[in-house]
Structures are given as C-alpha cells and as structure tokens.
ZAGU-185889 format. One record per residue (C-alpha): residue number from 1; residue in one letter; x, y negated, z. Coordinates in steps of 0.001 Angstrom, whole numbers, plus 500000, padded with zeros to 6 digits. Example, Ala and Ser with C-alpha at 12.3 -4.5 7.8 and 13.67 -1.06 7.14 Angstrom:
2
REC   k r   east  north     up
REC   1 a 512300 504500 507800
REC   2 s 513670 501060 507140
***
This chain:
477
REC   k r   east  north     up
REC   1 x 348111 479051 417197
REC   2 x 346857 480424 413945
REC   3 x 344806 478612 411095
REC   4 x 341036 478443 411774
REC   5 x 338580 481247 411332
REC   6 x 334898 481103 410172
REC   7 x 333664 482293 413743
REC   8 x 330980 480996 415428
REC   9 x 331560 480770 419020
REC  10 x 328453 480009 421736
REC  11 x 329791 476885 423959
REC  12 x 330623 478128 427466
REC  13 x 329352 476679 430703
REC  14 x 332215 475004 432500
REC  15 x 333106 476519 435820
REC  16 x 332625 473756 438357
REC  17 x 334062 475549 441270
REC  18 x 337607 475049 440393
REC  19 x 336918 471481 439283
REC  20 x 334752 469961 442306
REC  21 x 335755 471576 445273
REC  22 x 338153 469992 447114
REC  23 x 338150 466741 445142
REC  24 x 337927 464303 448101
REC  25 x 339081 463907 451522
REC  26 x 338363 461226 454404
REC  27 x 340194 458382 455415
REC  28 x 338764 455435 457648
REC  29 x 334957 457068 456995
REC  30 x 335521 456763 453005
REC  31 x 335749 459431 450423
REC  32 x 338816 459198 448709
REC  33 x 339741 461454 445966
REC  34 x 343194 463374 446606
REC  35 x 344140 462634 442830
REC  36 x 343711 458566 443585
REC  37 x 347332 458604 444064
REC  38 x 349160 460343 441282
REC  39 x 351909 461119 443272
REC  40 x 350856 463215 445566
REC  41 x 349955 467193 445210
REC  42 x 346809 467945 445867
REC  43 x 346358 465340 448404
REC  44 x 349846 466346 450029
REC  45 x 352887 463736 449298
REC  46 x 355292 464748 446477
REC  47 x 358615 465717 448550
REC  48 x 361922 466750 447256
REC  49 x 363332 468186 450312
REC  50 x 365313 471885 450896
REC  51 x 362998 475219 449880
REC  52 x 363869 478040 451320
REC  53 x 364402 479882 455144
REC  54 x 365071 477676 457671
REC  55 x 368257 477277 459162
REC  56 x 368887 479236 462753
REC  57 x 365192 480894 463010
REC  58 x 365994 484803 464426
REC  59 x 364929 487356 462077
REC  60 x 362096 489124 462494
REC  61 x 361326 491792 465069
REC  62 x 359782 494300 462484
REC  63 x 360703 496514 460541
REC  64 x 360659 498528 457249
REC  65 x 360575 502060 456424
REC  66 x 364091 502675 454698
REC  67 x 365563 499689 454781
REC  68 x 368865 498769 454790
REC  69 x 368976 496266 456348
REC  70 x 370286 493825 453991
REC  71 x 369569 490500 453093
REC  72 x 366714 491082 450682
REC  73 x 365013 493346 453318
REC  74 x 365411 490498 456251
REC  75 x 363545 487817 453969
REC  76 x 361290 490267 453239
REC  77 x 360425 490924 456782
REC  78 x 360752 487387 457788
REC  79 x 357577 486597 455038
REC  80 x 355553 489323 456189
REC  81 x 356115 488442 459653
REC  82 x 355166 484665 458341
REC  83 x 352043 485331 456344
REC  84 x 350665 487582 459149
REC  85 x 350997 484241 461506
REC  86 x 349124 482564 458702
REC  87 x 346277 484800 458584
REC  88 x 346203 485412 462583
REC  89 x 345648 481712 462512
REC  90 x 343245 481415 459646
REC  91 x 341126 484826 459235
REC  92 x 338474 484273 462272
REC  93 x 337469 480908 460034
REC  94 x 337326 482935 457001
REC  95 x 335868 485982 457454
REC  96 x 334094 487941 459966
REC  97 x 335728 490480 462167
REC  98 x 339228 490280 463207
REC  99 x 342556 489888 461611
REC 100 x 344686 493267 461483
REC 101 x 347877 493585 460551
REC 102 x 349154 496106 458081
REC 103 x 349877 499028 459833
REC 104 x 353216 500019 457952
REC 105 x 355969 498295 455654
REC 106 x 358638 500370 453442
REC 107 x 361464 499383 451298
REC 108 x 363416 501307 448496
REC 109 x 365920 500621 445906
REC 110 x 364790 501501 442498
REC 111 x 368308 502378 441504
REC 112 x 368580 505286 443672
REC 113 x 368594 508796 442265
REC 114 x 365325 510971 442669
REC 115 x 366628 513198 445469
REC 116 x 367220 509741 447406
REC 117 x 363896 508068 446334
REC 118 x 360827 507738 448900
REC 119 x 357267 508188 448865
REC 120 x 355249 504891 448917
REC 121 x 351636 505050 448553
REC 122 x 351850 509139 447491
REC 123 x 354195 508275 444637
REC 124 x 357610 508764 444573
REC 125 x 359872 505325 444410
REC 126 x 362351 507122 441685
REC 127 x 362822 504070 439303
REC 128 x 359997 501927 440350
REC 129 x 360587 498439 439960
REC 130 x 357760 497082 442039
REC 131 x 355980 495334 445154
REC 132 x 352222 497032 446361
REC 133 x 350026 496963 448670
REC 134 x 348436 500533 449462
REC 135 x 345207 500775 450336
REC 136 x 345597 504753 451203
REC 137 x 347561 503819 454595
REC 138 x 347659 499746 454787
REC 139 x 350816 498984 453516
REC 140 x 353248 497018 452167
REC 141 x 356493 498228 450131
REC 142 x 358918 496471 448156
REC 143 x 361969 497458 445819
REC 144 x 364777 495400 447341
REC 145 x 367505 496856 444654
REC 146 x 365783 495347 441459
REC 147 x 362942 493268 441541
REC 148 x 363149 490836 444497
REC 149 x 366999 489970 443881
REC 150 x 365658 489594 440213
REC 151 x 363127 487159 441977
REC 152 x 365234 485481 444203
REC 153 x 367810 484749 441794
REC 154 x 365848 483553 439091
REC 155 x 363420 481358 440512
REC 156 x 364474 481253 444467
REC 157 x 363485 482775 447931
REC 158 x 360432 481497 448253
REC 159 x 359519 483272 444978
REC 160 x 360230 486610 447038
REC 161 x 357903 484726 449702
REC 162 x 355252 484556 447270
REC 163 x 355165 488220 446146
REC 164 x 354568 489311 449398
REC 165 x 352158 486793 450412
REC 166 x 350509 487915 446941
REC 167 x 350676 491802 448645
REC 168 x 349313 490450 451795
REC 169 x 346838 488971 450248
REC 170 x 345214 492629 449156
REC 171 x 345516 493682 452571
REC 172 x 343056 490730 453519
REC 173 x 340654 491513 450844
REC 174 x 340879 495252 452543
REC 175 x 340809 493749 456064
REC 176 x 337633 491361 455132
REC 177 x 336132 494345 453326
REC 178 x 335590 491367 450033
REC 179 x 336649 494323 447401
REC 180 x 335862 497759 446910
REC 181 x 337642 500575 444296
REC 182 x 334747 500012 441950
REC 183 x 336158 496142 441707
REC 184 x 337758 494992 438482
REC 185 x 341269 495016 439012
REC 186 x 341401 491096 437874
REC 187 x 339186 490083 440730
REC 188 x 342017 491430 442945
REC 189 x 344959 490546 441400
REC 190 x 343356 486469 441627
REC 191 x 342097 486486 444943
REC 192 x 345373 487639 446006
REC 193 x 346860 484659 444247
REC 194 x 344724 482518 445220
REC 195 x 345705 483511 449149
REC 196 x 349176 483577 448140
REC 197 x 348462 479836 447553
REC 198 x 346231 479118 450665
REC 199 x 349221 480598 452193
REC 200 x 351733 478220 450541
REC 201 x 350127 474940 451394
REC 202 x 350512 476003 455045
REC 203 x 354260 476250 454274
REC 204 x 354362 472935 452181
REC 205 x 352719 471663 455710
REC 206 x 355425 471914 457687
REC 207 x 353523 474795 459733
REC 208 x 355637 477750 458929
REC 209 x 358507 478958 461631
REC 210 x 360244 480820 459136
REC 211 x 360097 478605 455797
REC 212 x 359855 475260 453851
REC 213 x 358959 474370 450734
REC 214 x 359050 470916 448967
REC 215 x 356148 469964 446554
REC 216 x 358505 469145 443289
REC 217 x 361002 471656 442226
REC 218 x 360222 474259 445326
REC 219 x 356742 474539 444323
REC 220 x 357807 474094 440787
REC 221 x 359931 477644 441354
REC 222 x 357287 479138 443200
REC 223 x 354411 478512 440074
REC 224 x 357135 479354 437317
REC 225 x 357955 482657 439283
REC 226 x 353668 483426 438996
REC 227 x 353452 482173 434911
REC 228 x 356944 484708 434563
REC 229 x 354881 487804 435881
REC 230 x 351751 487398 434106
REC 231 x 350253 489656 431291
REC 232 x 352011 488621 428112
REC 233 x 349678 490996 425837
REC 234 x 345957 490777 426664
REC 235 x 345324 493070 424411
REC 236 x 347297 495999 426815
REC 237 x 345007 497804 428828
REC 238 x 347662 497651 431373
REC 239 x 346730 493856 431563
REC 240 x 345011 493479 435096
REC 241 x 346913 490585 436233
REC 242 x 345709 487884 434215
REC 243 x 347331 485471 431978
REC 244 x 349768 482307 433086
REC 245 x 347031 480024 433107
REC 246 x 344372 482562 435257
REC 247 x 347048 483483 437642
REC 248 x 348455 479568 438211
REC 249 x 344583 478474 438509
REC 250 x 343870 481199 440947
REC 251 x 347022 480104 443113
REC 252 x 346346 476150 442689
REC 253 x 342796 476663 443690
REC 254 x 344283 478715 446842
REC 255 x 346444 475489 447447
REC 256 x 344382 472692 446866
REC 257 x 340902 474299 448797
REC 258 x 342494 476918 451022
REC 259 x 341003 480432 451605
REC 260 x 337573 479716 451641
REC 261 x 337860 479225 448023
REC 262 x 338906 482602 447246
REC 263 x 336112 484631 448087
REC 264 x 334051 483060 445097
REC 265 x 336383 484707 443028
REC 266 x 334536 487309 441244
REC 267 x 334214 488620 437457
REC 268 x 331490 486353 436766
REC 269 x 333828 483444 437709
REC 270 x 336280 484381 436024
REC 271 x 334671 484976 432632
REC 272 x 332877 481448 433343
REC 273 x 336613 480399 433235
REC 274 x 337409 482164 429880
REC 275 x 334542 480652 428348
REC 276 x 335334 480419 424562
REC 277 x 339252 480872 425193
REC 278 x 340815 483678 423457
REC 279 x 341165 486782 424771
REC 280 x 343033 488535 421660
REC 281 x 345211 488638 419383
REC 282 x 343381 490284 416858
REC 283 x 346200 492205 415518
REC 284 x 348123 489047 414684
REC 285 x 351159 487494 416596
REC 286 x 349333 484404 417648
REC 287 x 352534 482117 416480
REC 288 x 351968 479839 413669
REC 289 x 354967 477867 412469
REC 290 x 355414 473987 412976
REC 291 x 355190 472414 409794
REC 292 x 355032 469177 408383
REC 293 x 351307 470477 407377
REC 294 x 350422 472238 409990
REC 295 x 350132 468656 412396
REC 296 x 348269 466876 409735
REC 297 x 346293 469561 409716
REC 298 x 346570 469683 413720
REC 299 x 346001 465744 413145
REC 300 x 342495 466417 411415
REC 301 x 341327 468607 414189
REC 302 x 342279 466178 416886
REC 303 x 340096 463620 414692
REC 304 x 336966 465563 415821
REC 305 x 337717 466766 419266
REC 306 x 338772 463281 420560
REC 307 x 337813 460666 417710
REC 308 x 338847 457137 418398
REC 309 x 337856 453836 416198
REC 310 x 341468 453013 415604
REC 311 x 342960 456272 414103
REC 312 x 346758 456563 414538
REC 313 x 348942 456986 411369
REC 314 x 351444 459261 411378
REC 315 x 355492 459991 410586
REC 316 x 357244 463157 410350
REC 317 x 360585 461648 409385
REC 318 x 361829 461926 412168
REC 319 x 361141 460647 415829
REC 320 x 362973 457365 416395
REC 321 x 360922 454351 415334
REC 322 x 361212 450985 415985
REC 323 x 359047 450162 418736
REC 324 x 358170 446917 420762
REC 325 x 356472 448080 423710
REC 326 x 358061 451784 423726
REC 327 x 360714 453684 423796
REC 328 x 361539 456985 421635
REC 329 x 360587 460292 422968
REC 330 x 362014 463110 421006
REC 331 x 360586 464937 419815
REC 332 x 357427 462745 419329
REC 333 x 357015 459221 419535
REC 334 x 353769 457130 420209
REC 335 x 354691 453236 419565
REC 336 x 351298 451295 420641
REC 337 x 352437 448174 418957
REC 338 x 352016 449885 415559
REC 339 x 349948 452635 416143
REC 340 x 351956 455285 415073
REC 341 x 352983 459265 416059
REC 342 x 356658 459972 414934
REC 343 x 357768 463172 414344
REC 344 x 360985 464800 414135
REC 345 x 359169 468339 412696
REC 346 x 362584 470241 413007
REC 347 x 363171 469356 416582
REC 348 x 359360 470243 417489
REC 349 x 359793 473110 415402
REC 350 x 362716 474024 417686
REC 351 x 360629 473724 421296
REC 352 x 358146 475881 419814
REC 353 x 359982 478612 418777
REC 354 x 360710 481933 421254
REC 355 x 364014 481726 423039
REC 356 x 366677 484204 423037
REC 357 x 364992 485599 426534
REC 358 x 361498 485747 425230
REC 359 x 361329 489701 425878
REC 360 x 363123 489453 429550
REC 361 x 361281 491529 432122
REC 362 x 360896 487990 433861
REC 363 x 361790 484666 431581
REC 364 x 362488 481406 432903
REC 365 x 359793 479740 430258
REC 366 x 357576 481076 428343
REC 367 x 358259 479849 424777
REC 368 x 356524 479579 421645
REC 369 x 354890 477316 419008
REC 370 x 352181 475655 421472
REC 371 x 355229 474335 423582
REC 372 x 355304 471959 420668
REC 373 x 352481 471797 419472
REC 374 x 350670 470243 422858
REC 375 x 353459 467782 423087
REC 376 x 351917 466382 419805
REC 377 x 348681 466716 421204
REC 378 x 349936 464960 424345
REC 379 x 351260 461820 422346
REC 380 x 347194 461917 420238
REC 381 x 346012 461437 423373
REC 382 x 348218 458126 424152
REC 383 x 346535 456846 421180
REC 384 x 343207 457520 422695
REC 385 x 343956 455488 425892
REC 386 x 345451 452599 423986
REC 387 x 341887 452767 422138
REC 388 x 340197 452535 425331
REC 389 x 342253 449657 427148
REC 390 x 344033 452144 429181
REC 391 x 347347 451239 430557
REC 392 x 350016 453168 428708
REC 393 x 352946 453076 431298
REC 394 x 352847 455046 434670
REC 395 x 352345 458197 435999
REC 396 x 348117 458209 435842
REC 397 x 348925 457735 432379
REC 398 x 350964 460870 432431
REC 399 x 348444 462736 433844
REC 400 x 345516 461376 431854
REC 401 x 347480 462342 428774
REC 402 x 347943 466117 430253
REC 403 x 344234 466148 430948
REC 404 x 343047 465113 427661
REC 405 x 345936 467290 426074
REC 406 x 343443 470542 427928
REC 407 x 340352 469037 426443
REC 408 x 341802 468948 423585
REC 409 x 343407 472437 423664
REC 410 x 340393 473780 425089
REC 411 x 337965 472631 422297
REC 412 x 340762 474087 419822
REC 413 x 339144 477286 420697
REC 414 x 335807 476853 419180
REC 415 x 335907 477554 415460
REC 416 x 332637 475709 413955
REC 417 x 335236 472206 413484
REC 418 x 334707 470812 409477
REC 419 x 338003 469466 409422
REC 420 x 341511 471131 411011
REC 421 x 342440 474180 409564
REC 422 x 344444 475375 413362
REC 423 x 342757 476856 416285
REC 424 x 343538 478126 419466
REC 425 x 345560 481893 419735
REC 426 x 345604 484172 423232
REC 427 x 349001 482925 424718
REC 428 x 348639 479581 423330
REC 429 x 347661 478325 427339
REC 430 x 350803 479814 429150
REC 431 x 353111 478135 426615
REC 432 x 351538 474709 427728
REC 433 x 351986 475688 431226
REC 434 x 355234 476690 430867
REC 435 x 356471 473741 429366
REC 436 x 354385 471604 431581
REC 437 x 356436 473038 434798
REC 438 x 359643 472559 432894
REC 439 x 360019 469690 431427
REC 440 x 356237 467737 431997
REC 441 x 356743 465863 428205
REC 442 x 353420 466613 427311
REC 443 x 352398 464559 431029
REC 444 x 354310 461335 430338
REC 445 x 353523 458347 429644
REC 446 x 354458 456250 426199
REC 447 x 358010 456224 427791
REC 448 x 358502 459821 428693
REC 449 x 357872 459709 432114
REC 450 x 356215 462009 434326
REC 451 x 355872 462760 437695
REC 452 x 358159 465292 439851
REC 453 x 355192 467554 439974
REC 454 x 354325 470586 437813
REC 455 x 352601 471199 440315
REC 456 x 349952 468119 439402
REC 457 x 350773 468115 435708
REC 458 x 349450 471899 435275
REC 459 x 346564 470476 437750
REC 460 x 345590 467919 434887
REC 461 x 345855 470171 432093
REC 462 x 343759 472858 433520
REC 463 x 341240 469937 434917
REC 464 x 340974 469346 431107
REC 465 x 340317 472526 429776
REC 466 x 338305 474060 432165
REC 467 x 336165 470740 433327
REC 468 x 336309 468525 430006
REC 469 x 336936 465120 429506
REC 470 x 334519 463740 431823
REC 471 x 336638 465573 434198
REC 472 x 339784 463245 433085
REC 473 x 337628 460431 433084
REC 474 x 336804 461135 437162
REC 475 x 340292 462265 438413
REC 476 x 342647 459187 436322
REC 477 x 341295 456146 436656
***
C-alpha cells in the first residue's frame, strides 16, 4: 500500500454479473434476498459439522495410471469419481451435447528419480510438483508424493477435493467446447474455479456420496487452500492463475449461482472486474509500513471516499479506551459513545507485517501491511454506520463494515483524491482476504464479533469493491 501517485485513472464500469445474479430466491411467492439473514452462506445455513470423506462409503471402482494405491491416490479417485456424478447430473442443463468423462487418470510421485518418472501429458513427471488436466488425451494426473499431502495437510481433504474438481473443471470447458487454445489462459484457470465451486455447493448440499463439507471452517479450508495457490507476483508472466481475490470471486460466484454462471466468464469480464485495481507493482514491493502517519494520512483518504458529518477523532496510544457502549478490540477500537478510533500502531504494525512463512510454496495466510491496514478501515466504517443510525452490534453490522471496508479499498485505487497521501498496491486485495478467512476482525461489529463464515465475510468485501456502496446499502439492511 504505497503513498499516492499523481496518476489519473478513468473510473471503471462495475461488473454487475457477480453482484446481481443470484441475489434472491423464493419463499411463499416472495423474493427474498439470500443475504437477508446474515447467517447463512449464500442462502445455505452456516453449519459447523465434520468436512471431509464420509465414513464407510467403498472406494471407488477406477483407477489411475501408476498409482500406488495409497491413501492420497484413493481420495483422489474417490473426487474424480464424485465430480463426474456432479457433472453427469448437471451438464445436459448447462451445456449442449452430452457429458463425457475423461478418458484417462494418472498419478506419480514427484520424488521419484527420472528413470522411475512417467509421462503425463508428453512431459516427463521427473520433479513435477503438480495437478493438470491434458487436453492432448483428456486427462487428469496428479502428484500424490508432494503436492496433495502438502494440500491435505495444510488446509484438509477437501482441499485435495477441490484441486481436482478445479482439473475437472477444464475437462468441461473441453467437453462443452466453451474454450479454445487461442483462449487467455486466465479465462480458464476462473471458469475452472468457478466449477470447482458450482461443484462444492452440491457437496455443502448434502448431495455428494463420497463427501461433506460444513459452511464455516470446511469451506473456510477449502477458500484458504484457493487464496494459498494464487499468483503472488502479477508482474510474472508465469501469472495465469489470477490473484486471491480473482480466483476466490471466480469460486464464490461458482457457489452462490452454480454453473450457469461460469460460462460468462470471459476476458472482457474479467478486466470489467479489474477495473482501476492494480495490476503491478511497478518495480516497488507494494508494502508500506504502519505508522503513526501513515493512518492519519490513511484517515484523510477515508475522509473523501466515505465522508460522514460527524468525523471520528482519533488515538494511536494504544487500543484500550474507556468505552460505554463497547468493548476493546485490539488492535483497533471504535467506542460510539465518544466517537473515537484507538490505535495500538505497534500491534497493527505487527498483523501487517509478512510472517516467517511468507515465501512457503503454499502459506496458511497471506500476510502483509493491508492485513492491518483494512482492519482500520473496517473500524472507519463503524463510524460511518453510527453516522447513519445504523445499529452497531450484530453480525449485519459485521458484514456492512466488511462491505464498506471494499468500497473503501476499492476507491483507494484511484489516484485523483486531494487529501490522503496512501493508495492501493497489487497484493493489497489478497491480504484482506486472507485475513478476512482467518480471523474476520475487519467483519465485526463494535464488539469484535463476526460471523463463522469467511465464506460471507469475503462475500461482503468483494460486494464492496466490485459493486460499491450502493451494493452494501442493498445486501445489509
């Protein structure tokens, strides 16, 4: 989150797709939003039950290419055999033509020598720490040595579940003939997170033989497994995935509309996502310490994106204040009765600086200085709804205070502001997700309370960048 530069930026137009669709649902002959209850996930109840295989299912009857078969190999199998039932089920409603299965599945272990390394795909398996889909033959492979025990052990099964429903997901583009080679790689890798997701609501249905998933911490796992595979450095031209934030809005639009809303992903979509957001680094780190000055200047800038008649004042000795109608929330404090942010600057400082794992090949959280910095934001923004008569305990409030944290964090971006010398860096959104799965502070209310979700706090941020705050406005209520 560097200090502002004197670049003129052309507003983008909002992408309405991701926003709209989806936003309502029937009951007795009314229209009912799914976000009227706060507690549920994308119209499904929040549920805190066992992720994972169910118990006494038979494994699968297929089988892989060079497996051995182990236990990586027989979840493996088990998903594929899954997500095929999903789209034998769901394709003819889709698509034209028929569903086909892929016609072959192989697994290796990237630690094996060359001599004992396979082909997949025309290239040889000697180190390759990896799960494709190949287009040559219509397959699937998998590395079951390295990267789905990696997987599995840092975020759960059903983030191995994912990756292949993610690979399965290319086959169906290839099936439905939606992509050709000529394609952007980007409109690929998102449609096939955004069927992963289709894919995942089934499960979080109850319809899946093979596996369950509950809507808190399961699907928390499951969206945290997506932000820790996502292109850290847009500026690689090995970038094709997208970043955090494109990959978790591909999947949550997957979940939340189903597969229908896939096919409108496209490069034109997706660049009506990106809007103004930045795409760069420029050469610089994007980091920009947490100072004392840097949140009054932050303070300033939140002055013009989301002015309000009674302007907060602010602390930064420290984050405990003596509050009637609110408790302390380190590291920042809102107290209504008084009007006032409190900040404890080292301990904000702290949450937004990298952790030790940073570099790992797949970190638990993505870390750095926005991980503080919308938490700030986040408690702005409960000064805005005490302006407005808003209530200021409960979990809408939460959520309205993660929605107008993405207005705010999307309007960051755009560099013609006269007062706030901060603005947005590439990176800056996949910190905010991150800590949004983890922890949710930036989606609580003046207490520090948030809902079970990260599911539905990402939801609200990304309703507030992407839609605006007309968007919050609609959705909390």
């Amino acid at each position: 989150m560097p200090k502002l530069r004197a670049v003129a930026l052309a507003v983008a137009t909002l992408c309405t797709l991701l926003l709209v669709t989806g936003c309502t649902r029937g009951v007795d002959g009314r229209a009912v939003s799914i976000y009227d209850n706060p507690f549920q996930v994308a119209g499904l109840p929040t549920t805190s039950g066992p992720s994972g295989p169910r118990e006494n299912v038979p494994p699968s009857d297929l089988s892989a290419d060079n497996s051995d078969g182990g236990e990586i190999d027989t979840l493996a199998l088990n998903a594929v055999t899954d997500v095929q039932a999903y789209w034998d089920e769901h394709f003819d409603a889709e698509f034209e033509g028929e569903f086909a299965p892929v016609d072959k599945l192989t697994s290796w272990s990237a630690r094996d020598s060359r001599s004992k390394s396979v082909e997949f795909c025309d290239e040889s398996t000697y180190r390759m720490v990896n799960a494709a889909y190949c287009r040559l033959d219509n397959s699937i492979g998998w590395d079951r040595a390295m990267l789905l025990p990696t997987m599995s052990e840092t975020f759960g099964q059903m983030a191995v579940v994912m990756v292949i429903a993610h690979e399965y997901g290319h086959a169906i583009q290839n099936n439905a003939d939606l992509v050709d080679r000529d394609d952007p790689v980007i409109v690929k890798e998102q449609q096939a997170d955004c069927f992963a997701g289709a894919y995942m609501r089934w499960v979080a249905e109850g319809k899946s033989d093979y596996f369950t998933i509950n809507t808190s911490d399961g699907l928390n796992s499951v969206l945290a497994a997506t932000v820790a595979i996502r292109d850290s450095d847009p500026d690689d031209p090995e970038s094709v995935h997208g970043s955090a934030f494109e990959r978790v809005t591909a999947v949550q639009l997957g979940f939340t509309d189903g597969a229908k809303a896939c096919k409108g992903i496209d490069m034109d979509e997706i660049e009506q996502r990106r809007g103004d957001l930045p795409q760069s680094f420029d050469g610089e780190s994007g980091e920009f310490e947490i100072t004392e000055q840097s949140l009054v200047e932050l303070g300033k800038a939140l002055s013009v994106i989301l002015p309000t008649p009674d302007e907060p004042k602010y602390r930064y000795d420290g984050a405990e204040i003596d509050c009637s109608d609110g408790v302390s929330t380190e590291p920042v404090t809102y107290c209504p009765a008084n009007n006032t942010i409190a900040t404890n600057v080292e301990g904000l400082s702290d949450r937004g600086a990298p952790a030790d794992d940073a570099d790992a090949s797949l970190p638990v959280k993505v870390t750095g200085d926005y991980n503080g910095y919308v938490v700030f934001i986040s408690r702005y923004t409960l000064a805005v709804q005490r302006s407005r008569d808003q209530e200021l305990v409960g979990a809408k409030t939460g959520l309205r205070a993660a929605c107008l944290s993405g207005v705010a964090t999307g309007k960051l971006a755009d560099t013609g502001r006269a007062e706030g010398d901060i603005t947005l860096a590439a990176g800056d959104l996949d910190e905010a997700v991150s800590g949004l799965l983890t922890d949710g502070l930036a989606a609580s209310d003046v207490e520090g309370k948030t809902v079970p979700s990260g599911f539905s706090r990402v939801d609200a941020f990304r309703a507030g960048v992407l839609g605006g705050e007309q968007t919050c406005t609609a959705r909390y209520q």
